[in-house]
C-alpha positions as a Markdown table, in Angstrom:
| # | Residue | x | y | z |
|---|---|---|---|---|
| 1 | Unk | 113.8 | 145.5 | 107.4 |
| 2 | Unk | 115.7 | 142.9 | 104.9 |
| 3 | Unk | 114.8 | 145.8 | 102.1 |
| 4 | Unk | 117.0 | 148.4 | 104.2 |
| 5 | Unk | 119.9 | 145.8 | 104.4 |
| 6 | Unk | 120.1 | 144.9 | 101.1 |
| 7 | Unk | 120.8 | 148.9 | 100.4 |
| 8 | Unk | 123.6 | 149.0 | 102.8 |
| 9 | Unk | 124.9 | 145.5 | 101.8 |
| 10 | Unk | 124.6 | 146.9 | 98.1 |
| 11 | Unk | 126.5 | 150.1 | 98.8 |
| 12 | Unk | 129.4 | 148.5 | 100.9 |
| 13 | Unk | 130.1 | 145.5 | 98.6 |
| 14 | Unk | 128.5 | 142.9 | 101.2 |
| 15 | Unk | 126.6 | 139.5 | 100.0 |
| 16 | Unk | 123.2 | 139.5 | 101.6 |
| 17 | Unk | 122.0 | 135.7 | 102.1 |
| 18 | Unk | 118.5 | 135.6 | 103.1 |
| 19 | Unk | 117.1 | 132.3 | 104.3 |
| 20 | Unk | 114.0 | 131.8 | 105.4 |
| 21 | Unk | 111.1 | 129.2 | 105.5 |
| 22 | Unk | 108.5 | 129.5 | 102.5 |
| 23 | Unk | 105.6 | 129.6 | 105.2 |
| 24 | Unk | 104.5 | 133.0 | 106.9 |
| 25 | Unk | 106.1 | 132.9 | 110.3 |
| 26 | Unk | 103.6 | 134.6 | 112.7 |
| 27 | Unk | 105.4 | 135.7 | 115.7 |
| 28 | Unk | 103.4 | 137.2 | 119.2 |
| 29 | Unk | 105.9 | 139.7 | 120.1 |
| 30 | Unk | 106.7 | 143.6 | 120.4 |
| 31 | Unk | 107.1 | 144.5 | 116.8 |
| 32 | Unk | 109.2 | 147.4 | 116.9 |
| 33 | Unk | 111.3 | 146.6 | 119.4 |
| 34 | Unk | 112.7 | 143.0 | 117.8 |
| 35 | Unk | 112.7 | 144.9 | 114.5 |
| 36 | Unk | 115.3 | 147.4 | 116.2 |
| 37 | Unk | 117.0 | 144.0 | 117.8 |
| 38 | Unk | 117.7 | 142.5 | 114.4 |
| 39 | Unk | 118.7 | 145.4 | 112.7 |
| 40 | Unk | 120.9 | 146.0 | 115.4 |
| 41 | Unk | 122.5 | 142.9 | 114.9 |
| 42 | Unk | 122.8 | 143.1 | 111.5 |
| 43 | Unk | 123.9 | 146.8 | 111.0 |
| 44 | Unk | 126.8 | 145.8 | 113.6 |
| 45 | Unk | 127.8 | 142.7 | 111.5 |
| 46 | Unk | 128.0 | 145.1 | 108.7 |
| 47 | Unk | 130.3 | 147.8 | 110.7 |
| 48 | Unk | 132.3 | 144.4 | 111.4 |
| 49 | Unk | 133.4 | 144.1 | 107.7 |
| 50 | Unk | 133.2 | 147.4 | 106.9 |
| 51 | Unk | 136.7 | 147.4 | 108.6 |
| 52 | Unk | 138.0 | 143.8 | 107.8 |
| 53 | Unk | 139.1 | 143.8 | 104.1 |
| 54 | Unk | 140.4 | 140.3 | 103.8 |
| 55 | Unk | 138.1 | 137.4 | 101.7 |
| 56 | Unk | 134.5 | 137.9 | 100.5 |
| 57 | Unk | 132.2 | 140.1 | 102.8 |
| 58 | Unk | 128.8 | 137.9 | 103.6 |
| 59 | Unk | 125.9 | 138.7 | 105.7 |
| 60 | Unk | 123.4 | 135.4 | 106.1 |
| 61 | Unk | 120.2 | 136.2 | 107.8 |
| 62 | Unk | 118.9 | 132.7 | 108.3 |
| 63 | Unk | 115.2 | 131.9 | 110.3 |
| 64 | Unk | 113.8 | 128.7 | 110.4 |
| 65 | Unk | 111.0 | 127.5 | 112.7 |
| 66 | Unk | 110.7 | 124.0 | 115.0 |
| 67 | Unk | 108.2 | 121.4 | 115.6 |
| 68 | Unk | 107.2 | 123.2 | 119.2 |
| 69 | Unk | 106.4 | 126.5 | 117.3 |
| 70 | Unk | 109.3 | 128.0 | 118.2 |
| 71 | Unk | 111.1 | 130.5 | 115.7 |
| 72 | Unk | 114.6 | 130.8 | 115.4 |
| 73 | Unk | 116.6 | 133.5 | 113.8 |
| 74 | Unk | 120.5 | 133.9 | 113.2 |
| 75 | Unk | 122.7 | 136.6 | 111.9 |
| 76 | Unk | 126.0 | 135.4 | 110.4 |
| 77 | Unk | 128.7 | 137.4 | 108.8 |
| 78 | Unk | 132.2 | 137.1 | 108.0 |
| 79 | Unk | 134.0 | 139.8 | 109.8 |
| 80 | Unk | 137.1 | 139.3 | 112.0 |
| 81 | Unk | 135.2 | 137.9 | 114.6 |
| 82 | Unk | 135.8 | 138.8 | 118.4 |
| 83 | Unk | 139.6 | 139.5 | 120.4 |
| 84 | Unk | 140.5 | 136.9 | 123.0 |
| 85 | Unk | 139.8 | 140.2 | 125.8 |
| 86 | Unk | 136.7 | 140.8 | 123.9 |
| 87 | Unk | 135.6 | 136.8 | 124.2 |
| 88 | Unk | 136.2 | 137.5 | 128.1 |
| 89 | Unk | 133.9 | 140.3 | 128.2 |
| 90 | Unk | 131.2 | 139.2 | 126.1 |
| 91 | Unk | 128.8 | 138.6 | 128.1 |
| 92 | Unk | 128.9 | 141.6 | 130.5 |
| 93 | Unk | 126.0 | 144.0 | 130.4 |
| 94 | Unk | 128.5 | 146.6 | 128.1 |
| 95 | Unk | 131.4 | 146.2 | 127.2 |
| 96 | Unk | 134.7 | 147.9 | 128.4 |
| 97 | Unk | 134.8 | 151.4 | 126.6 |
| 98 | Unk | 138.5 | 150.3 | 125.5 |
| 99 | Unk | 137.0 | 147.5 | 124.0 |
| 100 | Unk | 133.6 | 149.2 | 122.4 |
| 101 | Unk | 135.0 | 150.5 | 119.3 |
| 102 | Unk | 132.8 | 150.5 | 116.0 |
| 103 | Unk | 133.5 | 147.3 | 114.2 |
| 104 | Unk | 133.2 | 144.3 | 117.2 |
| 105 | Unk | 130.0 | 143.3 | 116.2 |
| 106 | Unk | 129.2 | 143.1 | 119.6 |
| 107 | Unk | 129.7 | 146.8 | 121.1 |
| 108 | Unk | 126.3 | 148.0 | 122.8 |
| 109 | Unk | 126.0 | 151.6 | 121.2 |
């Protein structure tokens, strides 16, 4: 999943941080599906930037885990970030099809 990131990030000038804990993670969940959620989230960050010319482009993937065994895993990038009227919308099931437009990072496809 990181492999096919690093391809895109490669191709469209983007910084790919990966951070991550030195231990194998072991996580009891539907493999495929939260592969498709964080490459989702990441291939959205990317169309983010892909628009946004202004500063370095970064993508940070970061995952650490906590005491409870708990895993947690952010995707950060430095796009233009959301519109006010996006912010208001954010979390409705999809957004507005006026506000859905490749690049928001958030836009359910």
């Amino acid at each position: 999943m990181v492999a096919t990131m690093h391809a895109r990030c490669d191709k469209e000038s983007i910084a790919l941080h990966w951070q991550r804990p030195d231990l194998q993670v072991k996580v009891a969940a539907d493999s495929p599906r939260m592969e498709q959620v964080f490459l989702n989230l990441m291939n959205n960050a990317c169309d983010a930037m892909t628009s946004y010319s202004e500063g370095e482009k970064q993508l940070t993937l970061h995952m650490q885990t906590a005491a409870d065994n708990r895993v947690c895993f952010s995707v950060m990038d430095t796009g233009p970030g959301l519109s006010d009227e996006a912010m208001q919308h954010l979390f409705e099931p999809f957004l507005p099809p006026s506000l859905s437009a490749k690049g928001w990072g958030w836009g359910w496809r």
